[in-house]
C-alpha positions as CSV (number, residue, x, y, z in Angstrom):
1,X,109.2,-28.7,36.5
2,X,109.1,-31.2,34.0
3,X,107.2,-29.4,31.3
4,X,109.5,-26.2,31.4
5,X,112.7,-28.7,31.0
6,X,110.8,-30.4,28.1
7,X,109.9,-26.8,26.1
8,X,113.8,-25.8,27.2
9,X,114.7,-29.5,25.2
10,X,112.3,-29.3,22.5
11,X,113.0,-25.4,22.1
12,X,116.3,-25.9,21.6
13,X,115.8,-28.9,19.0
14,X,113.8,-26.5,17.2
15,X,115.9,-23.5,17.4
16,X,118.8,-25.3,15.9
17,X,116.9,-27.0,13.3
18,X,115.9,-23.4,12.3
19,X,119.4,-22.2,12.8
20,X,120.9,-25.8,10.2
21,X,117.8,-24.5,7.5
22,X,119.0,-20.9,8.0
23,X,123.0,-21.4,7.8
24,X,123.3,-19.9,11.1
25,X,124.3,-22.8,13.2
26,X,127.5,-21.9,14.3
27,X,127.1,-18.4,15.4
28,X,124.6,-19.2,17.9
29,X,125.7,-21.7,20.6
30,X,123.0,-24.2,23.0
31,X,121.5,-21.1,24.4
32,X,121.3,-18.9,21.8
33,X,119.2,-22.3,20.0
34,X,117.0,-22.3,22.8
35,X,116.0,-19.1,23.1
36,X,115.2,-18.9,18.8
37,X,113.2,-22.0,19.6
38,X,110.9,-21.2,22.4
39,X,110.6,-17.5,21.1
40,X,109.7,-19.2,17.9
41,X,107.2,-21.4,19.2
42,X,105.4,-18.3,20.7
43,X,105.7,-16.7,17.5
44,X,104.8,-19.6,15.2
45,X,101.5,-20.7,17.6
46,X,100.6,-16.6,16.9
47,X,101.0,-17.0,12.9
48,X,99.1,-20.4,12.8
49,X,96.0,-19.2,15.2
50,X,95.8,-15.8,13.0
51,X,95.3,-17.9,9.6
52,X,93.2,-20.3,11.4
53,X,94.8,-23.3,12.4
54,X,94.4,-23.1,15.8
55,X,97.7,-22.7,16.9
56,X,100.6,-25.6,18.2
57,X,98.7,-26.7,20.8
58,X,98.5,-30.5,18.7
59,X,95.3,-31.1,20.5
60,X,93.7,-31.6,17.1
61,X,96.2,-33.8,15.9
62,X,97.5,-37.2,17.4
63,X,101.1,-36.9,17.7
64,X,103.3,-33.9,18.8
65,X,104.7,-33.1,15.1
66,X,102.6,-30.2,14.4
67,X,103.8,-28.2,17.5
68,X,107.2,-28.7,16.7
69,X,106.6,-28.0,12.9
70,X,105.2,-24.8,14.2
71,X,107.9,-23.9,16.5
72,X,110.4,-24.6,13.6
73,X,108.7,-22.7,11.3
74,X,108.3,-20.0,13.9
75,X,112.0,-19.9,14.3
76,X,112.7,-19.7,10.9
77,X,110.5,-16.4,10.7
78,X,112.6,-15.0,13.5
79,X,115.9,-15.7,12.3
80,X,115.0,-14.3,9.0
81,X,114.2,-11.1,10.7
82,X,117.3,-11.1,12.9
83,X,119.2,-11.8,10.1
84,X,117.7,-8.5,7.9
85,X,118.1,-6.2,10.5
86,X,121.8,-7.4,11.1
């Protein structure tokens, strides 16, 4: 129980730092931030393992930066693509 509240936390910490880097903040709302982040985490772990970094699982790396870099960058992917196709 505690894991899915902390990728619901730091889903939505991502989500809206993608939505502040995007200038889609306030269109959004808490849920709409969540739901970018965690999506973008899937999405982000996919790009990273295809070009060989092994996805966000940070086991390689000591601290839990590089999953939430992913997860950010992941977002920012998808709300680019949101944002072309409306």
């Amino acid at each position: 129980m505690l894991n899915v509240l902390l990728w619901i936390l730091s889903g939505g910490v991502a989500g809206w730092v993608a939505s502040l880097l995007m200038g889609n903040d306030a269109g959004l709302g808490i849920m709409g931030n969540i739901i970018i982040g965690i999506i973008g985490a899937f999405l982000g772990g996919f790009i990273m393992d295809k070009m060989g970094h092994g996805g966000a699982s940070g086991a390689e790396r000591p601290t839990a930066v590089w999953p939430f870099v992913t997860a950010v960058i992941g977002a920012v992917i998808l709300l680019f693509i949101i944002n072309l196709v409306f």
